[in-house]
N, C-alpha and C positions, 0 to 999 in steps of 0.2 A: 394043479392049475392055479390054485390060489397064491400058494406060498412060492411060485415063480412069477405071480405078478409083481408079490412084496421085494423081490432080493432087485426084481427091475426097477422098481420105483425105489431101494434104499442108494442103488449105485448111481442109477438118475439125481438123487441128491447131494449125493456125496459132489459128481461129477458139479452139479452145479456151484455149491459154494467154494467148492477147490477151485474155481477160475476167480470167483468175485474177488478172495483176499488180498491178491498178490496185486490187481488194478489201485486197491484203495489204499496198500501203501506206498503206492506213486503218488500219488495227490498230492500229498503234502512238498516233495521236490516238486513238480511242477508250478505249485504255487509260485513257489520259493522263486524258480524261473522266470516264470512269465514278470510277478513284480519286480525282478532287478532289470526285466530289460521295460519297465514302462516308468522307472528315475534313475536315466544314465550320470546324473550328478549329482545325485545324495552325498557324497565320500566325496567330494572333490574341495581341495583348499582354498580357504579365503585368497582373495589377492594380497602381494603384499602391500604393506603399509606405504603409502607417498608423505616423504619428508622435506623439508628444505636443510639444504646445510652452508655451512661457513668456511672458508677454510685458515686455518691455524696459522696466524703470521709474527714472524721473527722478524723485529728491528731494535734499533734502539730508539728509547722513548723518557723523556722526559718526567719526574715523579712529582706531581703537587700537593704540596699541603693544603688543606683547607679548614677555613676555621667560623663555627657562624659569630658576627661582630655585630654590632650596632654601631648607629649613626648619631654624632652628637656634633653641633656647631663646633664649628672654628672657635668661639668666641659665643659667648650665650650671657648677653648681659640683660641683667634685670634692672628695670627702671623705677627709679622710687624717691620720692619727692627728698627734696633739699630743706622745705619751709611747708609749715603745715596751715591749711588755708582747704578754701571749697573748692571742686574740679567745677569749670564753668565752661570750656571746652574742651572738645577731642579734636585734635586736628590730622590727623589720622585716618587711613583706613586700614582695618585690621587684614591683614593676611601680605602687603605688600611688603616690596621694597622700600628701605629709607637707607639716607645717606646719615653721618655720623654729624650730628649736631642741625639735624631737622628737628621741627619743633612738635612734640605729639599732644599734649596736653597742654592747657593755662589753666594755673591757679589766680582765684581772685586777686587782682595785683593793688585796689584799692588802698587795704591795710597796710602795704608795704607801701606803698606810696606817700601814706599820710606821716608811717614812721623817719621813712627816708627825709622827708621837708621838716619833720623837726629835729630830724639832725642836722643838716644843714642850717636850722637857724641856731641853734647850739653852736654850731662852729663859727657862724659868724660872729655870736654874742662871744667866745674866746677869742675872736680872733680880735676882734674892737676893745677887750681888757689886754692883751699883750700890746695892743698901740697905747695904750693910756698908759702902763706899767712903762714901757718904753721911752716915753714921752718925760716921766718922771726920774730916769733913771738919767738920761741927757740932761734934766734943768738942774738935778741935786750934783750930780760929779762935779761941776766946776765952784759950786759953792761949798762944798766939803772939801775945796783945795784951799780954798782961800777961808775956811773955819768961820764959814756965814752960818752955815749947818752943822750941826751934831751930825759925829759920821755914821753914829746910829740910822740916820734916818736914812741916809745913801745904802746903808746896809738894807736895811728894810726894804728901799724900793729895789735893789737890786734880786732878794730874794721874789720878791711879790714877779717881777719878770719872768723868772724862772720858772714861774708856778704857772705865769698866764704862757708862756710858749708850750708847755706839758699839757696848758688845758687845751690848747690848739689843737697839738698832736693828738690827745685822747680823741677831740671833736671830730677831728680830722678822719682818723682810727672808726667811728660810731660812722658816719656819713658812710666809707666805704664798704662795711661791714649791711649799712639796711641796702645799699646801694645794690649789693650781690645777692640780696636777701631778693629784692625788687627784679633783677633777673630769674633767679631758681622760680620763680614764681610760671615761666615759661620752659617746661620738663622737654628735654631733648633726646634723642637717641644718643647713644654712647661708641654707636658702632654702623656703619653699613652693613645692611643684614635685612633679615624677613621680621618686620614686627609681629608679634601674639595680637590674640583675641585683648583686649583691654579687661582688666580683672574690676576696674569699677563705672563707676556714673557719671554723669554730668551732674551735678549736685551736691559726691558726698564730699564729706568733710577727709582729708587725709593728711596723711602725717610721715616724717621721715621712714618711718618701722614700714608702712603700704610699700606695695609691689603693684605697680600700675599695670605694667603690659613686660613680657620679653622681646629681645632682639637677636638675634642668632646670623652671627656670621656665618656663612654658608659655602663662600666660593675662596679657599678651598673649604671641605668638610670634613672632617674625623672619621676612622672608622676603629672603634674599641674593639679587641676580641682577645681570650684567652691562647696562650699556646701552652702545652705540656712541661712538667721540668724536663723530661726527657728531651722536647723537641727544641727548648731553650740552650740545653748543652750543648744540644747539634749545632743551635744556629749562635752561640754564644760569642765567637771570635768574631764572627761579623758582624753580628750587634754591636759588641764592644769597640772595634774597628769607627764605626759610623757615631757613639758616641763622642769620640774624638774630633770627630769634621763634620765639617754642616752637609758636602754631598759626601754617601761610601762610593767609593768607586766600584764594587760589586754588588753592591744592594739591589737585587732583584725586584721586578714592576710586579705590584700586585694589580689582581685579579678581582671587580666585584662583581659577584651575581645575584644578582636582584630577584625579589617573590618570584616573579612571574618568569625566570628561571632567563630569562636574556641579561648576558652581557654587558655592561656599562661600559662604553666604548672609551673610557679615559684610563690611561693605570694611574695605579697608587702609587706612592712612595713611604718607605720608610720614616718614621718621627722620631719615635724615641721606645723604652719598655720603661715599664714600674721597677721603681726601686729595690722591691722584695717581690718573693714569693709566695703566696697565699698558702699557709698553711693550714689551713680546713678543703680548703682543691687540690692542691698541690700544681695550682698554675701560676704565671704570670701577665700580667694585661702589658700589650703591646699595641700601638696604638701607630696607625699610620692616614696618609692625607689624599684625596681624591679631588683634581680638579671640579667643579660644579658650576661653568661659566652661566650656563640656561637658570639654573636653581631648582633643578629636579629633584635633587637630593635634597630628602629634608631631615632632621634631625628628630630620631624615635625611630627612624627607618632599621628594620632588620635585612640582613644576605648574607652571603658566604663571600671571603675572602681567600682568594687563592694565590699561589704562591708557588715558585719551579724550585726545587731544590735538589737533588743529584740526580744524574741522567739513569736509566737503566740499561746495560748491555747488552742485548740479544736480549729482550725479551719476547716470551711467548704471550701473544694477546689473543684472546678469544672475545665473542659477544657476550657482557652480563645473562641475553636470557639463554644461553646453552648451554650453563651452569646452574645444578638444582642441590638444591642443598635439601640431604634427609638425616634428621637427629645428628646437628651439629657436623655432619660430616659431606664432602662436595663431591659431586661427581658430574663429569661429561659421557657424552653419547657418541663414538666414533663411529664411521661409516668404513670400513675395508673397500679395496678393491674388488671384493667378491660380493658388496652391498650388501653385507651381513654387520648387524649392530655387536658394538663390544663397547661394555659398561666401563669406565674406568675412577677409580679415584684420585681425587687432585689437590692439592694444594691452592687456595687462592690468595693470592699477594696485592697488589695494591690497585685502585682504580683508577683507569686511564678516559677519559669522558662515560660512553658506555661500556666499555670494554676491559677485561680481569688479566691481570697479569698471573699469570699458572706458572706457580712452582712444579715446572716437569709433570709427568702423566701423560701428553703430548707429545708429539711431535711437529716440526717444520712443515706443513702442506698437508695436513692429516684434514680431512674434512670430518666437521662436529655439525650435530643436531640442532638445529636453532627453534625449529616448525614441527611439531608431530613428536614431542619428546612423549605425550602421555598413551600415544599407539604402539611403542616399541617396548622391546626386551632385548635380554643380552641374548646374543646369539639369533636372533631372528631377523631374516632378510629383507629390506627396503627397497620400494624405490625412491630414488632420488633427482632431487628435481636439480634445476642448475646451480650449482655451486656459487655462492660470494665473495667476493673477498672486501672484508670488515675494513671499513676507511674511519678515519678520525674521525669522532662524536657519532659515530653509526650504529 
């Protein structure tokens, strides 16, 4: 009786855990189950990337040189005394307009005033011994005809005349000489132009060697700037050309652009080049002239000077910023018709306002990346927003 209650109670166990195992390794798939259906978009893709693009435009377009110049007077005279004496006034205000032979300065004219009236009476004291000399040379001629007189003495008075008409002329000579002295005394502008700051005082003493104030011709104004040997050979026949005639007849208008990156609404013209080429640059300065009716331009001014020189044929223009340059080397971001990105590299050739002219890599109406270049990769799909098309200086 006993050992049939044991083999019932060992099958009752058996029977029990042989159902538990097979539940418990369900669990773990069930798990698995229930949490994929409670994050149906764990796995799901980023959207794609939103970019702006450009599209790739072929014309022909014009190439500019450009070169940064500086600004120097027409004409930059410096003013500095003739006679040295005290400055006692400024007749001047510093920073304007003067016309050529305005008066900026007076030196003390006293001194020269007192020197001028004793030359004058010096000329008159010559001039009252050539009437006396005179006077003697008429009374002795007719009596050295008739041998009343030794003709010595006619000789004598004849030389003594000679000597008092030389003392005239010297007198004469001194009186105009303090005469101009007595003007310099009154320092004028040399030119139309903007006068300088005044480099001295009302008081000091100065002297020929002083530099009172400058004067800078303005309207027209200079504009200096180096070009290349290279870019000299290019433009050499027209240079040379225009050295020959006061206007070239294809001398190109230049272009100034100012600090603050606006246009200077007047063109340049061509002047002249330096004589040689700077053999530590290996440039040459070339210098050309810029109307300045207002007198805006002033002289120390920096910009760029531009300038049209052969046209380009078809070329392909894109926007400078949808061209990135990594270790020396360029590349754009094209957008397919399938709005999948493709990396390419390119050639960049000359600059047209904001816009690169590409040595091929492109094509005609291919639209490139302008907005969103640091969201993308080659081969990964975009959306794109409305296309542009890249207009002058844009």
């Amino acid at each position: 009786m006993q050992s049939t209650i044991r083999t019932l109670g060992n099958k009752k166990s058996r029977s029990l855990f042989g159902g538990v195992w097979p539940l418990v390794a369900l669990l773990p798939a069930a798990s698995l189950l229930f949490s994929g259906c409670r994050n149906p978009n764990a796995a799901a893709p980023p959207p794609p990337a939103e970019v702006e693009v450009a599209t790739v435009v072929q014309k022909d377009v014009p190439i500019y040189g450009e070169w940064v110049a500086t600004l120097d007077g027409y004409v930059n005279a410096q003013i500095q005394p003739q006679v040295t004496g005290y400055i006692i006034r400024q007749t001047y205000k510093e920073g304007s307009f003067v016309r050529k032979g305005q008066m900026l300065f007076q030196i003390d004219p006293r001194p020269f005033q007192a020197v001028l009236d004793q030359a004058k009476a010096q000329l008159a004291q010559a001039q009252a011994q050539l009437g006396k000399t005179q006077l003697d040379v008429d009374r002795d001629t007719p009596l050295a005809k008739e041998r009343a007189i030794a003709q010595s003495q006619l000789d004598n008075d004849v030389q003594a005349n000679l000597a008092a008409k030389a003392a005239v002329k010297a007198a004469e000579a001194q009186v105009e000489q303090t005469d101009l002295n007595l003007g310099f005394t009154n320092v004028t502008s040399l030119v139309d132009g903007i006068a300088g700051i005044a480099q001295v005082q009302i008081g000091n003493l100065v002297s020929p060697t002083a530099v009172l104030t400058s004067v800078s011709q303005v309207n027209p104004i200079k504009a200096y700037f180096p070009i290349s040997e290279q870019e000299y050979m290019h433009f050499a026949e027209r240079i040379n050309s225009h050295n020959q005639q006061e206007v070239p007849s294809d001398a190109p208008p230049f272009d100034l652009i100012l600090a603050d990156g606006s246009v200077y609404p007047h063109k340049g013209t061509l002047l002249l080049t330096d004589r040689q080429i700077d053999v530590t640059t290996g440039s040459i300065r070339v210098v050309c002239a810029f109307p300045n009716p207002k007198n805006i331009l002033r002289p120390g001014q920096f910009g760029r000077v531009r300038a049209a020189g052969d046209v380009r044929t078809g070329a392909l223009l894109v926007p400078q910023r949808s061209v990135t340059e990594l270790q020396g080397s360029y590349q754009v971001a094209v957008v397919g018709n399938d709005n999948k990105v493709s990396i390419r590299p390119v050639k960049v050739g000359e600059r047209v306002d904001a816009m690169w002219i590409l040595e091929g890599g492109v094509k005609p109406g291919e639209l490139v990346i302008v907005e969103g270049l640091q969201k993308v990769r080659d081969g990964a799909t975009v959306k794109v927003k409305q296309p542009t098309t890249p207009k002058k200086g844009g």
